[in-house]
C-alpha positions as semicolon CSV with decimal commas, in nm:
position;residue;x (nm);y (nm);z (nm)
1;X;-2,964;-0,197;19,548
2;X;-2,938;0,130;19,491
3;X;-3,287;0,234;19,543
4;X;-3,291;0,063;19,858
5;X;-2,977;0,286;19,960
6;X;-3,147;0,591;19,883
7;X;-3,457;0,487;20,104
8;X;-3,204;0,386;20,389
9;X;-3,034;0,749;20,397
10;X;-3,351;0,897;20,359
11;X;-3,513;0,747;20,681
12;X;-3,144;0,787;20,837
13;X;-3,155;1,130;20,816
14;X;-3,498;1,219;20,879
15;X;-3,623;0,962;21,181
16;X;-3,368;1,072;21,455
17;X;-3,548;1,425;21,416
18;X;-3,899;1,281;21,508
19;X;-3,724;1,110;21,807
20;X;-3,642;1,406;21,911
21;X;-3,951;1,588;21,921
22;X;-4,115;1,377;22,175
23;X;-3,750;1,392;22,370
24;X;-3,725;1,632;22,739
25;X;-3,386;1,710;22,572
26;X;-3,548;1,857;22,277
27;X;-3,430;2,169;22,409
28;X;-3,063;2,092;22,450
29;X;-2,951;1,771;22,299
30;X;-2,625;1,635;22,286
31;X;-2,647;1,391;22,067
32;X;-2,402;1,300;21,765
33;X;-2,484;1,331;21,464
34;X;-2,472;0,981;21,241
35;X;-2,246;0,935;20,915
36;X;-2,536;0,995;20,674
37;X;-2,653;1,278;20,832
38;X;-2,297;1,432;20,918
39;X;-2,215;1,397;20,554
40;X;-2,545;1,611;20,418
41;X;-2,466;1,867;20,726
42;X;-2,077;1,950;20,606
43;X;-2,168;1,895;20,215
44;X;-2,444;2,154;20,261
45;X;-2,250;2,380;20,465
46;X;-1,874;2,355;20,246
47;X;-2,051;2,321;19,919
48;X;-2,380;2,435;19,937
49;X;-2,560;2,159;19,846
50;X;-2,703;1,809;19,925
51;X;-2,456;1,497;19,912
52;X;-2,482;1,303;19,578
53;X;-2,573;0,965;19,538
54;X;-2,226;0,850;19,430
55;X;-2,127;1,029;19,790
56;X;-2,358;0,873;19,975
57;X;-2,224;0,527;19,795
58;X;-1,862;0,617;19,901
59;X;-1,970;0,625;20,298
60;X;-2,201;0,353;20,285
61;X;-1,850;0,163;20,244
62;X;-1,684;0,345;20,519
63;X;-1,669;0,413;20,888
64;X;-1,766;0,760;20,903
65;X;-1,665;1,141;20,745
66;X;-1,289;1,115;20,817
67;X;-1,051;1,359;20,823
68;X;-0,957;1,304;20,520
69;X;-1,274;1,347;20,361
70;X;-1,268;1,698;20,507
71;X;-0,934;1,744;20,363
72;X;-1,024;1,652;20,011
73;X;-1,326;1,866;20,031
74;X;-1,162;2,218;20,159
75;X;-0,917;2,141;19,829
76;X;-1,239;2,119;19,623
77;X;-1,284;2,403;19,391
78;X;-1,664;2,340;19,477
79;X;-1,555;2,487;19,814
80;X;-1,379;2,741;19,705
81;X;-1,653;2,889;19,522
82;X;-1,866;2,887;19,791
83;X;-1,576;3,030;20,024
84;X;-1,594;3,330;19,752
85;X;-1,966;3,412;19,805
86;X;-1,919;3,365;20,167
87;X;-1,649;3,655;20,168
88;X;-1,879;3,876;19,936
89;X;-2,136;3,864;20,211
90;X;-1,884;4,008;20,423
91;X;-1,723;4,266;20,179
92;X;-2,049;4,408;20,001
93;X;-1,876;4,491;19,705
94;X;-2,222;4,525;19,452
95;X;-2,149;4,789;19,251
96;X;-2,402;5,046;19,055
97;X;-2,538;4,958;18,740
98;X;-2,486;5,249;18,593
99;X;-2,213;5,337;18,341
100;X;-1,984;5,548;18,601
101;X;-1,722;5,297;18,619
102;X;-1,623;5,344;18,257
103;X;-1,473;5,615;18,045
104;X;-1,619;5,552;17,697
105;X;-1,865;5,319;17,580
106;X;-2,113;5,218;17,328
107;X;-2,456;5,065;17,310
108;X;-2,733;4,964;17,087
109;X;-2,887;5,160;16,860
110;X;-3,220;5,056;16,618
111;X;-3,205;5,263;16,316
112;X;-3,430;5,175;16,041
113;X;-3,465;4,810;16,178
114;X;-3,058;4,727;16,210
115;X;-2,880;4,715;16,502
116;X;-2,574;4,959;16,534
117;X;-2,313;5,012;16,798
118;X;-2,272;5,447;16,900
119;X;-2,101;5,618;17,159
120;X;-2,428;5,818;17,289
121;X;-2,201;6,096;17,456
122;X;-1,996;6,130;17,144
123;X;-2,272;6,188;16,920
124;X;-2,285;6,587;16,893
125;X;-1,937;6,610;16,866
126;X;-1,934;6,373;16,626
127;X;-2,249;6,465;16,369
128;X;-2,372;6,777;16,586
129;X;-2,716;6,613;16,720
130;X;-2,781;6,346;16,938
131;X;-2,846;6,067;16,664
132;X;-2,693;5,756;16,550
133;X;-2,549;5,672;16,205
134;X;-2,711;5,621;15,896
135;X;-2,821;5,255;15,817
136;X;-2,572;5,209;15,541
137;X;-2,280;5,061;15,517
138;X;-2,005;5,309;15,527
139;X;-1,776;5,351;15,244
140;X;-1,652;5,736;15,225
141;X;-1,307;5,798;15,360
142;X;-1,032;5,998;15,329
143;X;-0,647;5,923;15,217
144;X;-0,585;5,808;15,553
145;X;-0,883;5,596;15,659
146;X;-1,035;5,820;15,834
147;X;-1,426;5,814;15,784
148;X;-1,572;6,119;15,610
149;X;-1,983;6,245;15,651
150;X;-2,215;5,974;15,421
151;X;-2,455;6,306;15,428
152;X;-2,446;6,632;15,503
153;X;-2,741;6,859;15,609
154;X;-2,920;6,599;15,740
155;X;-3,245;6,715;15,904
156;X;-3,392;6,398;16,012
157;X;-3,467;6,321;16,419
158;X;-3,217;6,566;16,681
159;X;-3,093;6,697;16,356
160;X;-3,386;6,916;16,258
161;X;-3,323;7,133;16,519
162;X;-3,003;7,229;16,410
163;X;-2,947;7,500;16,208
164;X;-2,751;7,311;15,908
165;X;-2,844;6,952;15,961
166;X;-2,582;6,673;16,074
167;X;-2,293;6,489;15,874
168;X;-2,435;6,164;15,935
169;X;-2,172;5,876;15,879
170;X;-2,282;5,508;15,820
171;X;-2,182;5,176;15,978
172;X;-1,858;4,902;15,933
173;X;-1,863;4,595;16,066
174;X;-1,618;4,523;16,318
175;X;-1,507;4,194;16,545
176;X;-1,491;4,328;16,885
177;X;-1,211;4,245;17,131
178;X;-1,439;4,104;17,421
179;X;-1,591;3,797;17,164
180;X;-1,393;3,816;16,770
181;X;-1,613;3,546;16,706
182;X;-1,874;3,789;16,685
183;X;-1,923;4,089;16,380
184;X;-2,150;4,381;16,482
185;X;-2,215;4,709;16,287
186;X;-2,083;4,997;16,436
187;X;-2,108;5,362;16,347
188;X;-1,822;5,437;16,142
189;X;-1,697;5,759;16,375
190;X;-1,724;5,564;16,648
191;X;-1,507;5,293;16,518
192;X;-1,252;5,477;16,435
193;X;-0,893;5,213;16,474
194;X;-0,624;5,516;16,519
195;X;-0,445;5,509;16,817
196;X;-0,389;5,898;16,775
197;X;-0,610;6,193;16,679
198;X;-0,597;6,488;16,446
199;X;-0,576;6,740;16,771
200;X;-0,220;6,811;16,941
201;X;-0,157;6,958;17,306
202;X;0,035;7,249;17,378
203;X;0,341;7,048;17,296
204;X;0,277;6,962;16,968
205;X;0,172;6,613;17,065
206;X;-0,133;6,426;16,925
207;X;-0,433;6,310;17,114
208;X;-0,357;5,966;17,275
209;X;-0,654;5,804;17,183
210;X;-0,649;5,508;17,453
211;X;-0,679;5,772;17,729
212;X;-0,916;6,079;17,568
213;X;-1,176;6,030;17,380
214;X;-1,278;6,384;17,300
215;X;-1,027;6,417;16,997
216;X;-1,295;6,355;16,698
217;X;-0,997;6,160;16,541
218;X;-1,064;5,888;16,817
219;X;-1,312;5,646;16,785
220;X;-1,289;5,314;17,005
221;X;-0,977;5,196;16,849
222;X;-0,845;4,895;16,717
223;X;-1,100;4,631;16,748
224;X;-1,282;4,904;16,983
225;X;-1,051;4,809;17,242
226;X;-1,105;5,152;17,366
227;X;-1,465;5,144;17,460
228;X;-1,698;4,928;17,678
229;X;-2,007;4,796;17,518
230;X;-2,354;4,789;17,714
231;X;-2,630;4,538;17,667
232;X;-2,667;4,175;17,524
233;X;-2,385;4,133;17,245
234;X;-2,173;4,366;17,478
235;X;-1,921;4,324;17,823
236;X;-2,035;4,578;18,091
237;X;-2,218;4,325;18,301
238;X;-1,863;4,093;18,230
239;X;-1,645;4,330;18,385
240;X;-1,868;4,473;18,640
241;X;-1,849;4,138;18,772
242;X;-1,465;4,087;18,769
243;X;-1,476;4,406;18,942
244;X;-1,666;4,288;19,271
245;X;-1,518;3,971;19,253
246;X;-1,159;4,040;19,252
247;X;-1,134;4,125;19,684
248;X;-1,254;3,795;19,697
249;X;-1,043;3,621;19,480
250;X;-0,707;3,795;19,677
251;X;-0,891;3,599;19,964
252;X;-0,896;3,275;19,786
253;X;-0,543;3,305;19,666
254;X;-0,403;3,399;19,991
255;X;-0,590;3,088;20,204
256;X;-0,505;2,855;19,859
257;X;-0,122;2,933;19,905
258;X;-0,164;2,870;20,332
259;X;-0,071;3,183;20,417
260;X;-0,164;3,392;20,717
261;X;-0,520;3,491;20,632
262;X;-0,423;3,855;20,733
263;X;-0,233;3,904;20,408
264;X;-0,563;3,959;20,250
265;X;-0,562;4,272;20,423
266;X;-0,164;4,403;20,366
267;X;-0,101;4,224;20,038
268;X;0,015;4,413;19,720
269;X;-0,059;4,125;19,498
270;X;-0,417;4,097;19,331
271;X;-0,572;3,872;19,027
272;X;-0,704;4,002;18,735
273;X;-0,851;3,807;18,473
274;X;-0,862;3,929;18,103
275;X;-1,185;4,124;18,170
276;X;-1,005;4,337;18,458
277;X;-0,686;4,338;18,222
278;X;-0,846;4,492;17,988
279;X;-1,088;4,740;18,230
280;X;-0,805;4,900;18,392
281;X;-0,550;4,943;18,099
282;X;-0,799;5,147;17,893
283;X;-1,130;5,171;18,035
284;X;-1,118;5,267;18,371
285;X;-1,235;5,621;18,454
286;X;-1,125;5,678;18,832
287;X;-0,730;5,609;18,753
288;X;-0,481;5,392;18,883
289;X;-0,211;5,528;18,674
290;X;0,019;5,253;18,761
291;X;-0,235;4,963;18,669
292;X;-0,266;5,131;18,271
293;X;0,061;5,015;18,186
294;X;-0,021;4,631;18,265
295;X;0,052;4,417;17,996
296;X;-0,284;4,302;17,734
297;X;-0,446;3,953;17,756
298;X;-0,722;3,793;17,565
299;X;-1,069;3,917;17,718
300;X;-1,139;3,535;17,807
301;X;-0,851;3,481;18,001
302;X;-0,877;3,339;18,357
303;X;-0,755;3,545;18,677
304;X;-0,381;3,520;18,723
305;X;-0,141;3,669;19,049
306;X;-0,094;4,044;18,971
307;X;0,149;4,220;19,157
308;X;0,017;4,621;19,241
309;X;0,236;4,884;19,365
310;X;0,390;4,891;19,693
311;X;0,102;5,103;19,825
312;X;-0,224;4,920;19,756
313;X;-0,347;4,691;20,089
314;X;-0,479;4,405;20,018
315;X;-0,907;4,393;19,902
316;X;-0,853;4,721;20,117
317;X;-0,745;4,917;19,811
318;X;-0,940;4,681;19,513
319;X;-1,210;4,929;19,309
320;X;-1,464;4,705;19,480
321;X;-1,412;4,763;19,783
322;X;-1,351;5,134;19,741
323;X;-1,637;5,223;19,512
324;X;-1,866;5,020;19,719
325;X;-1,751;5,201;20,034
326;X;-1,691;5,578;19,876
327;X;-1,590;5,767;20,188
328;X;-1,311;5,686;20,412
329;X;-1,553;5,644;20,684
330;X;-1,774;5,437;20,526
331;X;-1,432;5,183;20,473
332;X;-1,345;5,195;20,825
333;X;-1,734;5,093;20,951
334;X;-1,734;4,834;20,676
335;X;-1,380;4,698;20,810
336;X;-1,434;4,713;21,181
337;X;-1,797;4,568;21,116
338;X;-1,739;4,280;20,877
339;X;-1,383;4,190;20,982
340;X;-1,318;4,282;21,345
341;X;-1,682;4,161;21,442
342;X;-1,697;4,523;21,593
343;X;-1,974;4,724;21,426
344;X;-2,052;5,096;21,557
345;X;-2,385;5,133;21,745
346;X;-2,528;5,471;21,864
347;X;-2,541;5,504;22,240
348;X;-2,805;5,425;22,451
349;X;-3,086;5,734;22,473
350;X;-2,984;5,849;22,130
351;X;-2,825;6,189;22,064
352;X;-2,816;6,517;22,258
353;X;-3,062;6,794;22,099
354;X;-2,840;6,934;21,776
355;X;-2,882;7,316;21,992
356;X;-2,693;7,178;22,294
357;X;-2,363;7,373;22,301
358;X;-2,155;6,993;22,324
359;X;-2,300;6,917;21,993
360;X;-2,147;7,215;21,800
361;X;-1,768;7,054;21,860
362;X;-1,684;7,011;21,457
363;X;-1,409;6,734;21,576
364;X;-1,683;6,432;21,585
365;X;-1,442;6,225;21,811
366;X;-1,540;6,525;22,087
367;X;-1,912;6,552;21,960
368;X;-2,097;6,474;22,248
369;X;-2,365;6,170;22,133
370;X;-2,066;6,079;21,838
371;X;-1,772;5,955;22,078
372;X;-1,876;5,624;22,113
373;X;-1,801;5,541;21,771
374;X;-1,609;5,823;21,619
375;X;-1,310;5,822;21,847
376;X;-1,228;5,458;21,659
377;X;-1,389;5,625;21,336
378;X;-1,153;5,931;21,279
379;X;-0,857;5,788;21,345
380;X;-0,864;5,486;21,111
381;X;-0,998;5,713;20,840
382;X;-0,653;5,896;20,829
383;X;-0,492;5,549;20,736
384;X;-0,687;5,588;20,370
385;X;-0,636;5,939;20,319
386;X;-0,430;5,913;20,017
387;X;-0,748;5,734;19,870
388;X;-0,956;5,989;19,720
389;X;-1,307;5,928;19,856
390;X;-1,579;5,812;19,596
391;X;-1,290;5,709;19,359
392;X;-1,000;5,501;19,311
393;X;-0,752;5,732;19,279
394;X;-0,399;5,703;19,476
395;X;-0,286;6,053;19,571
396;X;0,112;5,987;19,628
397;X;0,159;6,369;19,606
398;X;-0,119;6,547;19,877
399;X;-0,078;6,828;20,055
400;X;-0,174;6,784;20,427
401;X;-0,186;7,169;20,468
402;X;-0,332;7,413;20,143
403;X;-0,325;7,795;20,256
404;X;-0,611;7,870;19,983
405;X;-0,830;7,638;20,131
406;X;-0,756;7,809;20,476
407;X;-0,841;8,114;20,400
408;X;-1,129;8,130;20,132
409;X;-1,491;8,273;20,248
410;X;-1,713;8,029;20,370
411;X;-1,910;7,956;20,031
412;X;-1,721;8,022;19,791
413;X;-1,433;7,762;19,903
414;X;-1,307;7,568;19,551
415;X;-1,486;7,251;19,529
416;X;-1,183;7,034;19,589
417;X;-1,063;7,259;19,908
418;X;-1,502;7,170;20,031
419;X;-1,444;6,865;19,923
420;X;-1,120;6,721;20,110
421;X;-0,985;7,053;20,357
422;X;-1,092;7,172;20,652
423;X;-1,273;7,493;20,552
424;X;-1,476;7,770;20,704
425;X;-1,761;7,620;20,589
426;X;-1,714;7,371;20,861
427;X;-1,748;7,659;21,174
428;X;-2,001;7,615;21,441
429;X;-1,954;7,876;21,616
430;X;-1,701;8,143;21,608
431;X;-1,368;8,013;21,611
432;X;-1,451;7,638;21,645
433;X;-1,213;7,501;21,389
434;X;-0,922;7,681;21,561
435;X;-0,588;7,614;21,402
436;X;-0,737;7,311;21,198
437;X;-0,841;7,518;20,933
438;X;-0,646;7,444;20,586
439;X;-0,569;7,115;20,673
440;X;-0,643;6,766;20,490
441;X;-1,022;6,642;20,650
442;X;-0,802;6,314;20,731
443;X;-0,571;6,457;20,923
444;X;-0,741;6,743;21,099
445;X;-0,811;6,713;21,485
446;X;-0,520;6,399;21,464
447;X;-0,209;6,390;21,729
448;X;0,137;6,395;21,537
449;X;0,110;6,010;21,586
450;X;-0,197;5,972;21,453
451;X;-0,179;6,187;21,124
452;X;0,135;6,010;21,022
453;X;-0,087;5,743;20,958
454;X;-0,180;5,853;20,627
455;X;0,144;5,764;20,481
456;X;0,104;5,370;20,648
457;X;-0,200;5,298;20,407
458;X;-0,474;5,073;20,515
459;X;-0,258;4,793;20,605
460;X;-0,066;4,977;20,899
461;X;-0,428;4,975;21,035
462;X;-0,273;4,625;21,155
463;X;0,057;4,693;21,298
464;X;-0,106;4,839;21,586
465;X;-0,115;4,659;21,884
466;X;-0,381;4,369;21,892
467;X;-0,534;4,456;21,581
468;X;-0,398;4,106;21,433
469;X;-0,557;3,905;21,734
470;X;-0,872;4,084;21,691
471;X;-0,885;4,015;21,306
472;X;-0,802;3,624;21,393
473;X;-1,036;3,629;21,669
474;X;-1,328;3,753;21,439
475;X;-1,263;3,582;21,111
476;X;-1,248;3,270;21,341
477;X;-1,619;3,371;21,478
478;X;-1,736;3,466;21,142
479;X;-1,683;3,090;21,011
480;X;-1,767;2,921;21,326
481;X;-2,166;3,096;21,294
482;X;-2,147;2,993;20,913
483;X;-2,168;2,669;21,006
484;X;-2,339;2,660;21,302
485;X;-2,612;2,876;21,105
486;X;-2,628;3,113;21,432
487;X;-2,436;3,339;21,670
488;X;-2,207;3,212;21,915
489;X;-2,326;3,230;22,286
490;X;-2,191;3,446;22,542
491;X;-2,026;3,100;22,684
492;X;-1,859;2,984;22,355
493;X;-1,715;3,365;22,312
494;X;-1,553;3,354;22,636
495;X;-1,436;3,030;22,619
496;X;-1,462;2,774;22,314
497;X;-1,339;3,077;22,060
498;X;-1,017;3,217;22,256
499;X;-0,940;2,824;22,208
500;X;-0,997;2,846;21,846
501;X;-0,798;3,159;21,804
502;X;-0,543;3,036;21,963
503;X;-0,493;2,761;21,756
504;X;-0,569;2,978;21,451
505;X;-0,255;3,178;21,558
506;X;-0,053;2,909;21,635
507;X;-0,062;2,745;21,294
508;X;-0,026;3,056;21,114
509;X;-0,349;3,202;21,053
510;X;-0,408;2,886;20,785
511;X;-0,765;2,964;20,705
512;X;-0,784;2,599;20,606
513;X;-0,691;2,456;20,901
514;X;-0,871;2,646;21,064
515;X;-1,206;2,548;20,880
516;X;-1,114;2,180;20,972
517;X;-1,045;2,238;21,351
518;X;-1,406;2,361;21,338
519;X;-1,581;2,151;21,096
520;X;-1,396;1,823;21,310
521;X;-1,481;1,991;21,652
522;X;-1,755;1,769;21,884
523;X;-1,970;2,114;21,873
524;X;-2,042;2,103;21,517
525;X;-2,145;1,770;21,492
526;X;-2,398;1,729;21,749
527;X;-2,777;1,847;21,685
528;X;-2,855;2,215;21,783
């Protein structure tokens, strides 16, 4: 019975396109779509895959793909996944595979056949070459724990071209925090448990070994919470994942909970799960002071509602997003293009020659040939200028205004007046900059109204005026070509979406509901 089921579905879904190919309507067909063949088009498109048998068995016994079929399957966790890749399309929050993103870690070493865990960077401070331990177990140490040199004057590898040789330590075994089920053999400096060091500040105060690691009393810490680990055995990959996954997650909470789908853009609250936990409390090098103080979890532990200070905005203000998008333009093009369906295009003819007197204007929103796009651009950018640009790094105190910067020699400006100031550096031509030299890049060439932005943070992006409608009107677009599998026309953007926004807005901006109204609209089920 079931085999003949299969071949039923089978011919169902494949014979009405072969009718169609010798059809004059080929071209433009109207026709709806059949049960069987409505069922593999919404399965494929909410869960991206083919029906199942035992799904196919379900409809054979029923009318049709109701609505609540639909319901049950935007509750599905299957759809939610795929609802999180679909937003990673849109957020492009990949981010480099290098070891940036962390303040200390350790990797492999192969010394004399054995596998031992080293800090690479630590390794000169540590036994005055770059080399790893000693392939012995370590065992020297002095009345307080702390590991003492297995060898001194050691001249073999790095060390031989040191003067006096190295004091080469050997290895402990240690249960790491990301996996205890796990021992590995670490070098004995570098796995170091004390929480302090044997160096003190000005104050008096020891090393805090959980924020500096270049106290050679610190090692990774207890159960080298400390440090990240790289390669197999290790939890780089693990938490470079967490990291571009958490904007999306914000997005799955926030249309989970049915609430207005712009939260995801104003919202304080985040998820972390034990991986990001553990990443931003002590291994984060770009700073969020306020997220070191969250409490510890378990590395395994699944993503849980985080509240973030009062100044983050939404997957705005995640590390994804801003590490994937390092300058504050570069966040507005990705915003305006993903999620306003509004990207920035170059004008017609291309740019004026670079010696025409309009393209010397420094102010890019005047820039003859840059108008078009930076009179949006500059503007927005002022909204993340207390986001420090290639980092993720809140800047609650920031001078708008820093005399030094204003009046330095073009060239020999300090690197962080270059780097975020309007400097002489900038001058086309004599006196070009005017009276906006000195002041913060974000705000420079801004009305009053405009450079008291900075202080709104991303979000306020979307207290102006229509900004809202337009993000309904494009995440409703967005979806609406996901499952269509192509752009809208010119005839369903002028009429068919304003419908669907409207409705969008009128429920609340429920992403869910909004999936159904499309998924149960005549247009998707008819044959394109």
């Amino acid at each position: 019975m079931r085999r003949l089921l299969i071949i039923a579905i089978a011919a169902l879904t494949v014979l009405p396109l072969a009718s169609f190919a010798q059809s004059p309507e080929q071209c433009a067909p109207t026709e709806r779509l059949g049960k069987y063949r409505f069922l593999r088009q919404v399965t494929l498109d909410l869960y991206g895959r083919p029906p199942t048998i035992e799904e196919y068995e379900q409809l054979h016994n029923g009318a049709d793909v109701d609505e609540a079929k639909v319901d049950e399957m935007l509750a599905s966790p299957e759809f939610f996944d795929r609802l999180a890749a679909y937003h990673r399309g849109f957020l492009w929050t990949a981010l480099p595979s290098n070891n940036d993103l962390f303040r200390t870690f350790i990797e492999r070493d192969t010394v004399d056949g054995a596998e031992v865990w080293s800090d690479f960077d630590k390794q000169i401070d540590f036994r005055g070459a770059y080399e790893p331990c000693l392939n012995m177990q370590h065992t020297n140490f002095d009345g307080n724990g702390r590991p003492l040199p297995m060898q001194t004057g050691y001249m073999g590898g790095e060390c031989a071209q040191t003067a006096n040789g190295c004091d080469m330590d050997g290895w402990v075994q240690m249960s790491p925090y990301w996996d205890p089920s796990i021992t590995i053999q670490v070098c004995a400096f570098d796995a170091q448990e004390f929480t302090t060091g044997v160096n003190t500040d000005n104050d008096g105060v020891l090393t805090d070994c959980s924020r500096r690691n270049d106290d050679p009393g610190c090692g990774c810490g207890p159960a080298l919470s400390y440090c990240a680990a790289e390669g197999p055995n290790g939890n780089v990959d693990e938490i470079r994942k967490a990291l571009t996954e958490e904007p999306a997650r914000i997005f799955e909470g926030i249309i989970k909970a049915g609430r207005p789908y712009t939260d995801a853009f104003s919202t304080s609250e985040t998820y972390f799960n034990g991986a990001l936990r553990h990443y931003y409390r002590y291994l984060q090098r770009d700073q969020d002071g306020e997220l070191n103080d969250i409490s510890e979890a378990p590395f395994t532990t699944d993503w849980e509602l985080i509240q973030r200070p009062d100044y983050h905005s939404g997957i705005l203000t995640t590390m994804g997003y801003l590490l994937r998008h390092t300058s504050q333009r570069a966040r507005v093009n990705r915003l305006y293009t993903a999620f306003l369906c509004d990207p920035f295009v170059a004008p017609a003819g291309g740019l004026p020659s670079a010696t025409d007197p309009c393209s010397q204007d420094p102010d890019l929103s005047k820039r003859c040939g840059c108008t078009s796009c930076h009179t949006t651009i500059e503007p927005a950018t002022t909204y993340f200028g207390r986001w420090e640009e290639g980092d993720f790094n809140y800047r609650a105190e920031l001078d708008t205004y820093r005399e030094n910067c204003a009046t330095c020699e073009a060239g020999n400006c300090p690197d962080s007046c270059r780097r975020d100031y309007v400097t002489m550096d900038l001058e086309t031509t004599p006196g070009s900059l005017g009276d906006e030299v000195g002041k913060l890049l974000t705000v420079a060439w801004r009305t009053p109204e405009e450079a008291a932005a900075i202080d709104k943070g991303p979000s306020g992006l979307f207290d102006e005026p229509g900004m809202q409608d337009r993000l309904a009107s494009c995440a409703v677009q967005n979806f609406s070509e996901f499952l269509f599998s192509r752009e809208l026309t010119t005839n369903e953007k002028g009429g068919w979406l304003p419908d669907k926004v409207n409705t969008f807005r009128s429920d609340g901006y429920d992403f869910i509901k909004m999936a159904k109204d499309i998924v149960m609209d005549p247009r998707y089920r008819r044959i394109d």
